[in-house]
C-alpha positions in Angstrom: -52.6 43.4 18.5 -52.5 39.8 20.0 -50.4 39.2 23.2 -47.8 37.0 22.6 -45.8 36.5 19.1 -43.8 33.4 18.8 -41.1 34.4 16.2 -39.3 31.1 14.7 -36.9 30.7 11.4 -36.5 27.5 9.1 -34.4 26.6 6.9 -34.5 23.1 5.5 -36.7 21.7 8.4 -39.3 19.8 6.4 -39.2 17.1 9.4 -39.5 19.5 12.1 -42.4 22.1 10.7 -45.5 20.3 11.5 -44.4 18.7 14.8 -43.1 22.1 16.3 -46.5 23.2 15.3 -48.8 21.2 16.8 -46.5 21.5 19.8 -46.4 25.1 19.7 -50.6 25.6 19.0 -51.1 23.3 22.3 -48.6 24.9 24.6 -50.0 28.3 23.8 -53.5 27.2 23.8 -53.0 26.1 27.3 -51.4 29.4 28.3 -55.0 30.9 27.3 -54.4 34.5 25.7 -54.2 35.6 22.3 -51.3 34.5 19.5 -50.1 34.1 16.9 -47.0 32.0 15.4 -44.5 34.0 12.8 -42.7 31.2 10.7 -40.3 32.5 8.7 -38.7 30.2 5.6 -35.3 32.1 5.2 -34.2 30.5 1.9 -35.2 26.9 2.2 -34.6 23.9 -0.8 -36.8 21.2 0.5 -40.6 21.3 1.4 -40.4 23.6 4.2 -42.5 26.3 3.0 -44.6 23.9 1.0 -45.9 22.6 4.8 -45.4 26.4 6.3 -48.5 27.3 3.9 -50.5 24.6 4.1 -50.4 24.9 8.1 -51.1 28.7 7.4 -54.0 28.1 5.3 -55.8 26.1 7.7 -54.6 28.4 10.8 -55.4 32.3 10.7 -53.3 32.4 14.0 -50.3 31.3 11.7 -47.9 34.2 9.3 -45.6 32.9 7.1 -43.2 34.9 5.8 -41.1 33.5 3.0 -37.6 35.4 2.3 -36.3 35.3 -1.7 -32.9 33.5 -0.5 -31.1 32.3 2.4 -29.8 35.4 4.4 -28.9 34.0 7.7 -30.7 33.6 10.2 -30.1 36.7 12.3 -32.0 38.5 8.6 -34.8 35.9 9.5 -35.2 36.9 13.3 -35.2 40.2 12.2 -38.1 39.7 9.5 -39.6 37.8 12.1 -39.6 40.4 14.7 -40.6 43.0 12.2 -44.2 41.5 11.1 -44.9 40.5 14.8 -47.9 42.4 15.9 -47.6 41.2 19.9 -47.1 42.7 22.8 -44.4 40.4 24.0 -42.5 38.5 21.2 -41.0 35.1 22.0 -38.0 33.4 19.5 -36.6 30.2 19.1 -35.4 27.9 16.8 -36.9 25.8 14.2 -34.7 22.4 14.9 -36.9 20.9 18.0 -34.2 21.7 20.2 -36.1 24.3 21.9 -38.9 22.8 23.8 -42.3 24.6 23.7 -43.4 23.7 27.2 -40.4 26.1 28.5 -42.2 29.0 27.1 -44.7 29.6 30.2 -42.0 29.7 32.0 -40.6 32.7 29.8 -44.1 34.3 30.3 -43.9 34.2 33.6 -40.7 36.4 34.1 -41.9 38.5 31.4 -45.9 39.2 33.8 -42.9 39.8 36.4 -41.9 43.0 34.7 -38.4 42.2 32.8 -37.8 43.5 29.7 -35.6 40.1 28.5 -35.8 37.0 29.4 -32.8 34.5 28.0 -32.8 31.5 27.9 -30.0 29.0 29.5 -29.0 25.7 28.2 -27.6 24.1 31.0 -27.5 20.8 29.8 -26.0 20.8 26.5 -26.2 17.4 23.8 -23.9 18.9 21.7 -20.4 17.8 20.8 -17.9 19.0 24.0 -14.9 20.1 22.1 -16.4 21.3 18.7 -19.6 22.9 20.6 -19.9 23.4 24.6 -16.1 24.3 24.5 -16.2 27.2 22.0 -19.5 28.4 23.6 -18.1 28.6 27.0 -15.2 30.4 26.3 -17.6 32.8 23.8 -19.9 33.3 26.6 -17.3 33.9 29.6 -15.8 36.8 27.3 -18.8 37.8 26.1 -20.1 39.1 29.6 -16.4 40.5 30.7 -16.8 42.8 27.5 -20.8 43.7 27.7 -20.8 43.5 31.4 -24.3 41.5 31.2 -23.8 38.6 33.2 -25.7 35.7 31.6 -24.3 32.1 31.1 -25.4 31.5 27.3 -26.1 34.3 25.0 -25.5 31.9 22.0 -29.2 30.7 22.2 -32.6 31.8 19.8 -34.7 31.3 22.9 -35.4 34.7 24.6 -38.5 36.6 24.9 -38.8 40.3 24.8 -41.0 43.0 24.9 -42.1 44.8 21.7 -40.6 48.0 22.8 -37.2 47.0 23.7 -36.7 44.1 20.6 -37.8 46.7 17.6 -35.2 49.2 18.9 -32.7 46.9 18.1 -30.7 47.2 14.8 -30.6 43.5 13.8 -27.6 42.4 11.2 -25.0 40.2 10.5 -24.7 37.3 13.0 -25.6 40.0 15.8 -28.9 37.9 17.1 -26.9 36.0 19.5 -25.9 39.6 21.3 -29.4 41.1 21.4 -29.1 40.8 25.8 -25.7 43.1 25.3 -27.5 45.5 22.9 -30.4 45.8 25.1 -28.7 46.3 28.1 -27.2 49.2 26.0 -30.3 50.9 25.8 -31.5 50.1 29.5 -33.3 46.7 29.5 -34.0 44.6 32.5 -33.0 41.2 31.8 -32.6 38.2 33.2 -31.8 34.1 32.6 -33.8 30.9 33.2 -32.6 27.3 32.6 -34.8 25.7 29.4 -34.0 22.0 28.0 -31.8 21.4 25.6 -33.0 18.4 23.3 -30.6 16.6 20.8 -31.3 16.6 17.4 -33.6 14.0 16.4 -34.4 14.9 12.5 -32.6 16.5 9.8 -29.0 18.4 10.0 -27.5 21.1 11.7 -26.6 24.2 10.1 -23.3 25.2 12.3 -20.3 24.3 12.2 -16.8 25.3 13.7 -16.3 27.7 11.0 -19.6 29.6 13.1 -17.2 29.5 16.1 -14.6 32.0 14.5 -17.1 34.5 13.5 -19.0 34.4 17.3 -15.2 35.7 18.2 -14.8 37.9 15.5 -18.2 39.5 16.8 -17.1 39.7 19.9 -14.9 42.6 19.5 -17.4 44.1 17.5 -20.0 44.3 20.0 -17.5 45.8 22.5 -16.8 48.6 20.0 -20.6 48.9 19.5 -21.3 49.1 23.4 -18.6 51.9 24.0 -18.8 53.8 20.9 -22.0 53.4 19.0 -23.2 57.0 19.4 -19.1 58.5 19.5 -16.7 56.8 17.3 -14.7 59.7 17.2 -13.9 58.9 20.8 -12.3 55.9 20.1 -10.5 56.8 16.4 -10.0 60.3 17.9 -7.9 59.6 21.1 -5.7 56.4 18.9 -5.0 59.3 16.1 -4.1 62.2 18.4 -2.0 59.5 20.2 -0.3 58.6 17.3 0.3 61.9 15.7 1.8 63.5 19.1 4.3 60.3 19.2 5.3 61.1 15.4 5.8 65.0 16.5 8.1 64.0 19.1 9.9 62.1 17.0 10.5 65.0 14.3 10.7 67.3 16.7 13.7 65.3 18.3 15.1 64.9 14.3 14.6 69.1 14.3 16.4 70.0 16.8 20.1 67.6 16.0 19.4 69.2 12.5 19.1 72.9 13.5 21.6 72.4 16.8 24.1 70.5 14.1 23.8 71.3 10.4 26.1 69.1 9.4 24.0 66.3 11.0 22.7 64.0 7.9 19.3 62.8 9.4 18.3 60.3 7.3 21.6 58.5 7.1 21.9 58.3 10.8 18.5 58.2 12.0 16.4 57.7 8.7 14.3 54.7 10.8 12.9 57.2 13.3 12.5 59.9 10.3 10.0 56.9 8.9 8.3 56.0 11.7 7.4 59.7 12.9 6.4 60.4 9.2 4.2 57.2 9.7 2.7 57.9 13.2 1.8 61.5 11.7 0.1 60.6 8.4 -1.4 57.9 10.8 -3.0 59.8 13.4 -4.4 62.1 10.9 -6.0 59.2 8.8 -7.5 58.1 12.4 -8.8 61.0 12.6 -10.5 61.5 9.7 -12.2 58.2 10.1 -13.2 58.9 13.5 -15.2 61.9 11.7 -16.7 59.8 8.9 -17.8 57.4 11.6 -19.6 60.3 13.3 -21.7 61.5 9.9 -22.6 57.9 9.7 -24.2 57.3 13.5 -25.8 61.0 12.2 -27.1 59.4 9.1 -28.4 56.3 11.4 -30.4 58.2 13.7 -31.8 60.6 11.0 -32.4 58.2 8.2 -34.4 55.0 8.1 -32.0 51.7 7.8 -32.7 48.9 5.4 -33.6 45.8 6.1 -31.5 43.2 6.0 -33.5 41.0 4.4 -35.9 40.6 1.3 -39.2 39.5 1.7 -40.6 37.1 -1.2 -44.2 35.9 -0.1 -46.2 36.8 3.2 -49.3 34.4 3.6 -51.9 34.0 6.2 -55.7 32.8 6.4 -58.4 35.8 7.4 -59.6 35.6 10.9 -63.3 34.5 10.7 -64.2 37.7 12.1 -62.2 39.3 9.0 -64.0 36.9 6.6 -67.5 38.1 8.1 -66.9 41.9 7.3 -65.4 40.8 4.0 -68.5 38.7 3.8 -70.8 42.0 4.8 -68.8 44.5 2.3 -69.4 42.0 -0.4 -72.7 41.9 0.8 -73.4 45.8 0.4 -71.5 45.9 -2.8 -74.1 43.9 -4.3 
């Protein structure tokens, strides 16, 4: 096991994979331990991989992983973090926006005993009204709901421990909320200020349509905070709520029938007769997905979940010290 894993995903970066490389190699050769880089291609159309193995067979230190179509780029972190073998694991993105030299400066809150370490763009290049704006908003409501109070979640650049990142249940765009999840589960955590570089090469992949779906997560991750391991809770209390409200209503459209037989109830009150019918049925449907919810949090923690991602190709050059007791087996064989 090496110390450090530095966990990044491409996707149509042919401009940016050998620069961020050489970067990378002399930042963590200055740091002076053990690591290795985890370069994942997550569907890509141009060279990328193309350069991704020809850096990784010329650099054992290197893993490439290469993923049979685009999945997204939460599915890359995640295959990412899944072949890492180190004993802290360090991510960020692919794009040059991240700057390597910020990562001793993750190191050095991670040797001080926290279990997350986020990073913090407070300079942002990006456009004010169709970036920074959305973000700030996202992130202001983002630590209301999770109570974690950091200033950017949006942003690859965190490191972790091993422990804490690979208890994590990765999916869907839920990478940006891995400091909510972990907090969940008891992490220490906190948030240093890294620079944020503007795009020199190739395109960016987001868009304002990404904005929407950061909201729509939102209230997701609430749910998943409150009720992850009791759904029933939450579908229970809204269904028995609702099915007491409809018996009050037909219990009030009861009593004028038995009190005053010729009292036609649908004629006079045949809204309320709807509505309590609704509430009823309601509540009881509530409920029954409240249940469903609970086998399914059984099934989680008693079954294995899939990945959320398919890998195509793994490559990586043998250590010398590999190649020597290759060398030696050969050796005996003959």
């Amino acid at each position: 096991m090496v110390k450090y894993s530095i966990v990044v995903p491409f996707q149509n970066e042919e401009e940016n994979v050998t620069i961020l490389y050489a970067r990378l190699k002399q930042v963590m050769e200055q740091v002076g331990e053990d690591f290795e880089l985890v370069l994942v291609d997550d569907g890509s159309r141009d060279r990328t991989y193309k350069l991704l193995e020809e850096i990784a067979a010329v650099d054992s230190r290197v893993l490439v992983i290469k993923l049979r179509r685009n999945f997204g780029q939460t599915s890359a972190l995640a295959a990412g973090f899944d072949h890492a073998s180190g004993e802290f694991i360090l991510a960020m993105d692919g794009d040059l926006q991240h700057d390597p030299n910020d990562i001793p400066a993750f190191i050095e809150k991670l040797d001080e005993g926290y279990d997350v370490v986020s990073g913090w763009r407070i300079n942002r290049k990006d456009n004010f009204f169709m970036r920074r704006l959305p973000s700030l908003c996202a992130n202001w409501i983002m630590a209301r709901l999770s109570g974690v109070p950091l200033h950017d979640f949006g942003t690859t650049f965190k490191a972790y421990r091993r422990e804490v990142i690979q208890n994590i249940p990765l999916y869907g765009e839920m990478h940006r909320f891995i400091p909510a999840l972990a907090s969940w589960y008891g992490a220490s955590m906190c948030e240093i200020p890294i620079r944020n570089i503007k795009r020199g090469r190739g395109q960016s992949h987001y868009g304002i349509g990404r904005t929407f779906r950061v909201f729509f997560d939102l209230i997701t991750i609430r749910f998943l905070l409150r009720y992850m391991s009791s759904p029933l809770h939450f579908f229970g209390g809204v269904g028995l709520l609702s099915i007491f409200s409809g018996s009050l209503l037909a219990l009030f459209l009861l009593g004028m029938k038995v009190f005053h037989p010729q009292f036609d109830v649908m004629s006079a009150h045949g809204p309320i007769f709807v509505i309590g019918s609704v509430l009823i049925v309601a509540g009881f449907q509530l409920l029954a997905i409240g249940l469903l919810g609970e086998l399914q949090v059984r099934h989680y923690y008693t079954n294995q979940e899939p990945r959320p991602y398919t890998v195509e190709r793994i490559v990586r050059l043998a250590s010398a010290e590999e190649q020597g007791l290759l060398s030696g087996h050969q050796d005996e064989n003959f």
